[in-house]
N, C-alpha and C positions, 0 to 999 in steps of 0.2 A: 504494500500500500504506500501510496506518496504521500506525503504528512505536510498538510499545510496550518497547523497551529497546533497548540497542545488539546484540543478539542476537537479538532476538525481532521478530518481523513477522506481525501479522494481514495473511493474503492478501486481493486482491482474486480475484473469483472468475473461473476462466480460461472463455474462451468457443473456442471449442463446447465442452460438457461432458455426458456422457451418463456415469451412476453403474455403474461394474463389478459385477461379479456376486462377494459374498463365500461364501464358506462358513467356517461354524465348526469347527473343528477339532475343540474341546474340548467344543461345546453350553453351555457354562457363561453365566448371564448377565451379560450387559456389564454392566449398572447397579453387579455387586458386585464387578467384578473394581478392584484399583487399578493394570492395567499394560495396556493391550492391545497387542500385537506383530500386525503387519499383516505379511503375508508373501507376496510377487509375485515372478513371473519376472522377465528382462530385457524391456525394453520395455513392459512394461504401464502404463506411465504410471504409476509412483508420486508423483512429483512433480507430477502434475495432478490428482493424487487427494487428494493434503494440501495443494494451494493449497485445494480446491474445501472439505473436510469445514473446511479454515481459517476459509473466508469464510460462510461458512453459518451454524457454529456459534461463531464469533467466537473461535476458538480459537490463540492465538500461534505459530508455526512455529520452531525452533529447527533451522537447516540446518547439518548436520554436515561438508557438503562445504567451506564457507565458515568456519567456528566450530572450529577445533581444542579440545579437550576432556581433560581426565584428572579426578585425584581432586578432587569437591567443586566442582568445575564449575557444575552444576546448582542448587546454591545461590545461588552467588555469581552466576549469571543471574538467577535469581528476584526475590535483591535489588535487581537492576539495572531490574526489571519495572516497567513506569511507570503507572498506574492502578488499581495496585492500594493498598488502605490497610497490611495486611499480606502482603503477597506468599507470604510461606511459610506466614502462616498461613491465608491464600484454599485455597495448593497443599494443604497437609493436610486440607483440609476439602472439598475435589475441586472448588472454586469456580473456583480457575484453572488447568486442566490445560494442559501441555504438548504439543504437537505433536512428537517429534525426526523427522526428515526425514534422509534419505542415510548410513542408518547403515555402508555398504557403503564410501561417498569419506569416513567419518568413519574408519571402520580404516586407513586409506591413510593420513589427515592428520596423525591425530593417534595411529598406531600401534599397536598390539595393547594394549599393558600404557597406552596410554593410554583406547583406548577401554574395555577390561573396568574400567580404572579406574574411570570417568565409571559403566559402568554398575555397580559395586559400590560407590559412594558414593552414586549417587542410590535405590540400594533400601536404603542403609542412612536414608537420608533420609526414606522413605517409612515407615520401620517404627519412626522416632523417632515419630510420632502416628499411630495408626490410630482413630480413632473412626468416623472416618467412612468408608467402605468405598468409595468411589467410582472412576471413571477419573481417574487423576492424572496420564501417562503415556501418553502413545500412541506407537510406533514402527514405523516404517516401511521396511523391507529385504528384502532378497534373502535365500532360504534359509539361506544359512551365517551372514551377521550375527544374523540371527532367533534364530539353533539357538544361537549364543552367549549372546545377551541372554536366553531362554530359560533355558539353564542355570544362571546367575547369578542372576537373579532368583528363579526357584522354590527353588535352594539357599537363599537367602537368606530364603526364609516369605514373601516377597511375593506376593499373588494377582493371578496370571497369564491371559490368555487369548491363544489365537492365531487368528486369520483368516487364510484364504487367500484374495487377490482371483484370481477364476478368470477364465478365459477370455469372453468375452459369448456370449449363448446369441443364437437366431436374432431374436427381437425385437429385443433391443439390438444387434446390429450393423446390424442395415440400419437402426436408429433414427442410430447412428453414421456411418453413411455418409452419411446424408442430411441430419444434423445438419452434417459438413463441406462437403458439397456447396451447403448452403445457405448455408454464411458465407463461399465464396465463388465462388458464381455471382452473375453481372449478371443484371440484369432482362429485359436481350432475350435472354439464352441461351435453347437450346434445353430444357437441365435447367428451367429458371424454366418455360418455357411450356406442355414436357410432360412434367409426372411419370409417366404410364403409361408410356412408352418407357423414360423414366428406371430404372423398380420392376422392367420386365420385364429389361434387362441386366442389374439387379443379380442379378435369379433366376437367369440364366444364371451370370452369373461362379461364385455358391455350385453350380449344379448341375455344372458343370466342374472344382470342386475335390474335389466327390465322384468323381467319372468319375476324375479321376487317383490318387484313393487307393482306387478299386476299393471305394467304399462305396455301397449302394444311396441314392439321394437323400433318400428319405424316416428315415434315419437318420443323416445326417450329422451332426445336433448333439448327439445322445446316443454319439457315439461319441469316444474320450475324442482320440483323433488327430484325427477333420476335426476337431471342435470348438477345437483349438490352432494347425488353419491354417487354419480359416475365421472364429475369431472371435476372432483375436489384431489389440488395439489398434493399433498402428500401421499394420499391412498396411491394416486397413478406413479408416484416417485416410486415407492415401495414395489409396486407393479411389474415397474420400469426394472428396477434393481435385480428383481429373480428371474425374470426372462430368460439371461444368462443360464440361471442352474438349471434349467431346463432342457433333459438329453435324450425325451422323447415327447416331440408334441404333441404327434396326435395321440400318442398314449394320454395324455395330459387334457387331449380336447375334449376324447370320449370321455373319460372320470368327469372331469367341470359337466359335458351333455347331459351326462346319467344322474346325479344328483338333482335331488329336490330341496331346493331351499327356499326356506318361506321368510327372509330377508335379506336385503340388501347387503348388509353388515356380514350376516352368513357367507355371501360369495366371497369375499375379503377372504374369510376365514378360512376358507375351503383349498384355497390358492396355496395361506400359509402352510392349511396343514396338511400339502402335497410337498408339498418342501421340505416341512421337520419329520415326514412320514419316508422323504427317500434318504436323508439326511441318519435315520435308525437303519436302513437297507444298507449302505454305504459301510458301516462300520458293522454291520450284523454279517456280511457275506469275509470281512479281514477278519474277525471272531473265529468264525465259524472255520474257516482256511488255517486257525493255528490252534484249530480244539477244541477250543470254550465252545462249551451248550449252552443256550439259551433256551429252555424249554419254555417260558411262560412268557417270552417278549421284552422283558424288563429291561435289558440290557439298551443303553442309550435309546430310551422309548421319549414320545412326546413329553411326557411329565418329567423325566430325568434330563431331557435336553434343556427345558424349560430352568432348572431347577440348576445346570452345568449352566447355563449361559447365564444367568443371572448370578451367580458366585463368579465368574468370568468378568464381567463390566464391572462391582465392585470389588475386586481385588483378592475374594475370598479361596482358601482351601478350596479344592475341586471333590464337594464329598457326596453331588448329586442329594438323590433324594433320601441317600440312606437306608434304601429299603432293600438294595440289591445283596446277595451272601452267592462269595466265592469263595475259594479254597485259595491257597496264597499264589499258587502258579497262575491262576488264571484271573486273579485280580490285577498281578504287575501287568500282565498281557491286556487285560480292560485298560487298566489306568495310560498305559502308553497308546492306545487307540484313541482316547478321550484327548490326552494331549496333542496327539498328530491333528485328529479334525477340528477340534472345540475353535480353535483360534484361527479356522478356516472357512467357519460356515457361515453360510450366507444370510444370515441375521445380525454379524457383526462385522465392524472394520472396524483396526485400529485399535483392539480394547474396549469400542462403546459399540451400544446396537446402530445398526444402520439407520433407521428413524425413528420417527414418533409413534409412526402404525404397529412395525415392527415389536419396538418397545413397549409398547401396550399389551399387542398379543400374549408377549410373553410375563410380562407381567402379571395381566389376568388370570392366566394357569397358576402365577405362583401363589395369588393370594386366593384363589378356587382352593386348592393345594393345602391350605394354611400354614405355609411356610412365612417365615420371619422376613422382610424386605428390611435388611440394617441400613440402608442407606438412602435416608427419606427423601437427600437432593434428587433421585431419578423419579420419585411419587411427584415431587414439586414440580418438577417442568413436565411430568404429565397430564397434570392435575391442568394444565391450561389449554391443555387440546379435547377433544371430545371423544377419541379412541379407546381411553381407559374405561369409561365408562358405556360403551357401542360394545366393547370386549367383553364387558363384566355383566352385562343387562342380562343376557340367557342365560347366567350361573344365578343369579339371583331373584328366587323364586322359591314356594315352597319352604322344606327344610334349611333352605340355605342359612349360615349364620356368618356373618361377615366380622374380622376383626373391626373393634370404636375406634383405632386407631388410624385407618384405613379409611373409615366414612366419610368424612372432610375431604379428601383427596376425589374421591369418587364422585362424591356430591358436586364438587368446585370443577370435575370434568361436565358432568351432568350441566352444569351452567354455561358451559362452555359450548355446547353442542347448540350451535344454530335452531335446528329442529324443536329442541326442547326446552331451552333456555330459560323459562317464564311459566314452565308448572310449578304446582306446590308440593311441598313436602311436609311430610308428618313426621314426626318423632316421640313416641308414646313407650310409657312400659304397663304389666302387667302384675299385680299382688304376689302370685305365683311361678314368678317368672325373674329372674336376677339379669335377662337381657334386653334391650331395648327394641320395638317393632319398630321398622321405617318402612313407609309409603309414600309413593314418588307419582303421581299421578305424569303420565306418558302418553300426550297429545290425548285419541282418545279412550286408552287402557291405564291400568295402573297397579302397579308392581309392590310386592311385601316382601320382605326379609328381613330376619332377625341381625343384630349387632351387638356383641358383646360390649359391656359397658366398663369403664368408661368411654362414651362416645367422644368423637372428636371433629371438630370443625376445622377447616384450614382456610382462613383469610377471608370469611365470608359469611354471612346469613342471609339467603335471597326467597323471598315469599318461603317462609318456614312457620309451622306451629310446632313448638316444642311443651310436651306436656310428659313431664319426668319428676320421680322422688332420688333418683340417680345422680349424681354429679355428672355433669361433663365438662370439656376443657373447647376453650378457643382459643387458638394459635393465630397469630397475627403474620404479617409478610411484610416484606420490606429490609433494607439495607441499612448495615449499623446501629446503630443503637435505638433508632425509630422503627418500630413495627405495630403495624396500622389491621385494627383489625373492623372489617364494612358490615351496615344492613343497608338492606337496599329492596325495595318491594313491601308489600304486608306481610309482620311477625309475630308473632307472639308466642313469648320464652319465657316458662316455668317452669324453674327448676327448685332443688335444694342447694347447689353450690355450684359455683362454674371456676373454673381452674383458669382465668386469663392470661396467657402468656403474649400479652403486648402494650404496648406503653399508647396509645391512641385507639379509641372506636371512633368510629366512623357511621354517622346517620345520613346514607348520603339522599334517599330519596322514600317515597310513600308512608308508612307509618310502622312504629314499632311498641310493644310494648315490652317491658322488662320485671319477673318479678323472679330474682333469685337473688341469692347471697352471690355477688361476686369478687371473687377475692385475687389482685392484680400480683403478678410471680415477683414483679421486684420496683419500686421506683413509683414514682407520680401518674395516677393515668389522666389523660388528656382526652378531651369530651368534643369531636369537632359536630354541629349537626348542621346540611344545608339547608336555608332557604326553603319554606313552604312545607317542612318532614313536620310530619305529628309525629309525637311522642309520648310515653308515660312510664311512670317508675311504679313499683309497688310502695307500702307506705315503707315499709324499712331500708327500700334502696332510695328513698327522698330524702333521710337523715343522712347519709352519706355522699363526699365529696367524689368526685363533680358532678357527680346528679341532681345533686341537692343545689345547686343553681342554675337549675333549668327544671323550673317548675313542669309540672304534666299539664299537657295538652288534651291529652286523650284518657279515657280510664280501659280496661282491658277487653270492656264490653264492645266499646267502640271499634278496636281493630277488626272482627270478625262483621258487625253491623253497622254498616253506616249508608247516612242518606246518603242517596247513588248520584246528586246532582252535587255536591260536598266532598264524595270520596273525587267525581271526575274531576276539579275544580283543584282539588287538592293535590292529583297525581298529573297534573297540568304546572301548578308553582311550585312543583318540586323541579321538573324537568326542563321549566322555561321560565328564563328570567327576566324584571323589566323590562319593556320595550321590544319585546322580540317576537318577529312577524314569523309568520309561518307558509310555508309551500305546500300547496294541497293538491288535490286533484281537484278537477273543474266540480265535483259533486260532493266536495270538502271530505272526500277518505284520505288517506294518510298514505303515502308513496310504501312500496317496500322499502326495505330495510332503512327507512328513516328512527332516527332518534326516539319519535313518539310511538311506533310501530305498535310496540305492547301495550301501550295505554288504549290505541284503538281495538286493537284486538279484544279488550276486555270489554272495551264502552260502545263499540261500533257507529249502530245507529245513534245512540245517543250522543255521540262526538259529533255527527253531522250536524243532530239537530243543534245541536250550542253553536255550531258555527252558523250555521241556518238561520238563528234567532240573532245572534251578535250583528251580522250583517242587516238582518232586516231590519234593527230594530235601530242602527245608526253606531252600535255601540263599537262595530268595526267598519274595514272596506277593503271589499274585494278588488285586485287586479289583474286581468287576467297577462300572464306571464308567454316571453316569444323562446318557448323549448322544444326539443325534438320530443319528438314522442306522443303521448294520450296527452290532452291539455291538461295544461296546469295556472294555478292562480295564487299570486303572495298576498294572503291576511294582515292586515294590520291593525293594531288593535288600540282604543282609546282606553281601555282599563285593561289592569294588567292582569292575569287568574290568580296572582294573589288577594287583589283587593277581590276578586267578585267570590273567593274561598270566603276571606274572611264574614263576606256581606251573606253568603249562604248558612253558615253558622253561629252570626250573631247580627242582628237589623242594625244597620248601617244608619249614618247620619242624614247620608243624600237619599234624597225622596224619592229620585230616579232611575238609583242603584235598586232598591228597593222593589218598585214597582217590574222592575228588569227581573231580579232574583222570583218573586213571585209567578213570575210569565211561565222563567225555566221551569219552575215544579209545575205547573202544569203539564210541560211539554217532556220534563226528564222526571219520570215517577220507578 
């Protein structure tokens, strides 16, 4: 990499790279906007997407996850910027725009009031010289960092745009597949010699992910579901990657033909476990050639690979599952077959697994398994993809009983998953029962499984009802000494004792209530809540600092019932702050994947009608908006959804407000 400041890094460019498919949001053009907001799911590769647009257009990278950030940051980088002659005046003049990269590890590092800092000094930055109208700014994050930097920015007169990198369409994923199958297949593979065997399973694999979501084949990538599991990056990298092991196709087409799977997620799996299934052949037939019996399979089986490759990546004794008994001749003879392939097989490079999909897979068997995972850093960066929990869904059901230790992680995948991001969760126990029941309600089914207690959260509580006499523990994230632990959605948490291990909670949006003893592992804890969040404490956590100055809002009853023109009103000034207009569709629904997305999802019709009524009744104005696509119209609003919360839940001073709030309960009941 070329290093142009102690922050700044022009990338080199990653290889394999095949360019994601953007859509505009807004249709506005790049050339005049000075901010552009890049805006992807988990897993899409954002970080391979700003090394790549880095190296390309010789653009600096500015990593939030690495760079902690607040007010005036972004100057004080500038200046630091080495090839330039005026740096800030290059930046005002759009000659040297910025890259920021991981705005999502930037709110974790460097904390909410630090990051809205960083982004409200750097557009007060931008609006000290506008002559020139250029991209100054580029940013790159997950929906909710976006929808903030969003708001900040356009509050502040800066011109904005947003992209969404979408899913790959049918060209570009099997352009991606073959792009990783190529970087790393050998020259005598089967892949190198025959790509038509090669072209035809990949047809297969995509016609079996339609066949499991019940879509006719010839429309699976205009449909907005196959297209999120047949052309979601990482899956097709993973994809991409085993092609290579692959030393008889059509052996491999007919097994994928012949199977019936009744998910998407299942074809995934079927793939892998044709892999760790020839991966036990491999080392079953060099056994077998120097004696060793295997009469029941065990020997380097799915569960003992699972259980080898995971002691493998963190460093551990090779002692498998433990379950195996040989005589001493034929264990050296195992254990040196274990070493020849283990650090060869196609799940890992390097020491670490090959991906995220990968790593999950095999993860899930360990914790099926009930083996111990010692080293929680590989749960934590799974824990932000949605594969751990796609892996884990079909083990958990029934009998199943899941380590508390574990749930948090699984949970915080579960949030992560596109698809499912915005169901609720239950956390109950029973008289009789010394373990916890969890229910995860799943678009529209909903899944049970037992968890041993003490349960465990990891960095998050998002629409949960927690109803326990069990202690459990919330672990917080983040960098150095700061770890922040979030609610966000409708909660309500009753416990007998909660084990806090983080120096900050976080109230970032809809309402929460609190009635347990919580007791902080070390040091001061810090009470951030935003803007429009209801709240409420029990009486015993009100006597106690920092709750105890931030009187209740709400009482416990309210979180699960509330008037429905009050709770929309309220999950409106959580999510949107003074002044801030809104992009609708011509018949005021809510675009995909915009910021408010879930809120509509919940309130639908009734979202229309409040904007239905705001509009007619003067209290906003519609305009209709010049973008590609289905029309669209920017709302602007004379009062803000906070004041019209406030005016739903207690009569307002203005007589007009008033008469307004009265209108909606007729029309939102």
């Amino acid at each position: 990499m070329a290093t142009r400041g102690n922050n700044l890094t022009v990338a080199s460019m990653p290889t394999p790279f095949v360019p994601p498919n953007f859509e505009s949001v807004d249709g506005r053009d790049l050339s005049a906007c000075e901010v552009i907001l890049i805006k992807a799911s988990a897993a899409v590769g954002k970080s391979t997407l700003a090394r790549a647009i880095s190296a390309t257009q010789g653009i600096p990278i500015l990593d939030l996850a690495h760079t902690p950030v607040a007010t005036g940051s972004l100057i004080g980088i500038l200046n630091d910027y080495q090839g330039a002659i005026s740096p800030v005046s290059e930046f005002h003049a759009g000659a040297a725009p910025i890259l920021v990269d991981a705005l999502d590890e930037g709110r974790l590092r460097s904390g909410d009031n630090g990051y809205l800092s960083f982004i409200e000094s750097s557009a007060q930055l931008i609006l000290q010289d506008r002559r020139h109208r250029k991209p100054k700014l580029m940013l790159l994050g997950r929906e909710e960092a976006i929808a903030y930097a969003e708001m900040y920015l356009v509050d502040a007169g800066v011109e904005v745009t947003i992209l969404n990198v979408g899913y790959f369409d049918e060209s570009g994923a099997k352009e991606l597949v073959h792009a990783y199958a190529t970087a790393s297949a050998k020259q005598d593979s089967q892949y190198t010699i025959h790509k038509k065997p090669a072209d035809d399973l990949v047809e297969t694999y995509f016609r079996k992910i339609a066949d499991a979501l019940s879509i006719p084949h010839d429309q699976l990538w205009d449909n907005p579901s196959g297209k999120s599991f047949a052309g979601y990056a990482p899956v097709l990298a993973a994809i991409g990657a085993l092609l290579p092991e692959v030393e008889n196709f059509a052996e491999a087409q007919n097994k994928l033909e012949d199977v019936r799977l009744n998910s998407a997620w299942s074809v995934i799996e079927n793939v892998l476990d044709s892999i760790i299934n020839r991966e036990q052949g491999k080392v079953s037939t060099q056994l077998s050639n120097a004696g060793v019996i295997d009469p029941q399979g065990l020997l380097y089986s799915p569960q003992e690979q699972a259980a080898l490759l995971l002691q493998h990546v963190q460093g551990l004794a090779l002692t498998g599952t433990s379950k195996i008994r040989l005589n001493a001749s034929d264990t050296v003879k195992y254990s040196d077959q274990v070493k020849r392939f283990l650090p060869e097989h196609p799940f890992v490079k390097d020491g670490r697994f090959s991906n995220e999909v990968i790593a999950s897979y095999v993860v899930a068997r360990a914790i099926d398994a009930g083996w111990k995972i010692q080293d929680h850093n590989i749960l934590r960066q799974l824990a932000r993809q949605p594969f751990l929990w796609r892996s884990l869904r079909g083990t958990l059901a029934g009998d199943a009983i899941l380590e508390g230790e574990y749930l948090g992680y699984v949970l915080t995948s579960f949030w992560n998953d596109p698809l499912t991001k915005d169901e609720r969760v239950e956390i109950t126990d029973k008289e009789d029962d010394a373990d916890a029941f969890v229910t995860i309600d799943v678009l529209e089914d909903s899944l049970t499984f037992k968890a041993t207690t003490p349960v465990y959260f990891f960095g998050q509580i998002r629409n949960v009802t927690v109803n326990t006499d069990e202690p459990f523990t919330m672990v917080g994230i983040g960098e150095g000494s700061s770890q922040a632990f979030s609610f966000s959605g409708n909660n309500n948490v009753t416990g007998s004792m909660v084990d806090l291990r983080a120096t900050e909670i976080h109230l970032r949006n809809g309402r929460t209530w609190l009635d347990a003893d919580i007791v902080p592992a070390a040091g001061q804890l810090s009470l951030i809540i935003a803007d429009g969040v209801e709240y409420g404490w029990s009486a015993q956590l009100s006597n106690v600092y920092p709750f105890s100055i931030f009187p209740s809002t709400i009482n416990a009853d309210e979180v699960e019932n509330r008037d429905r023109l009050a709770g929309l009103l309220s999950d409106l000034a959580a999510r949107s702050p003074v002044g801030t207009s809104l992009m609708l569709h011509a018949d005021y629904s809510v675009p995909e994947n915009d910021y408010l997305r879930t809120i509509f999802s919940e309130y639908g019709h009734d979202f229309k009608t409040l904007m239905t009524t705001l509009v007619g009744e003067g209290w906003a104005n519609s305009a209709p908006m010049q973008v590609k696509g289905p029309p669209k119209v920017r709302v602007r609003f004379k009062a803000s959804f906070g004041q019209l919360r406030d005016a739903a839940l207690k009569p307002a001073q203005d007589g007009e407000l008033n008469t307004l709030i009265a209108l909606l309960r007729q029309r939102i009941v």
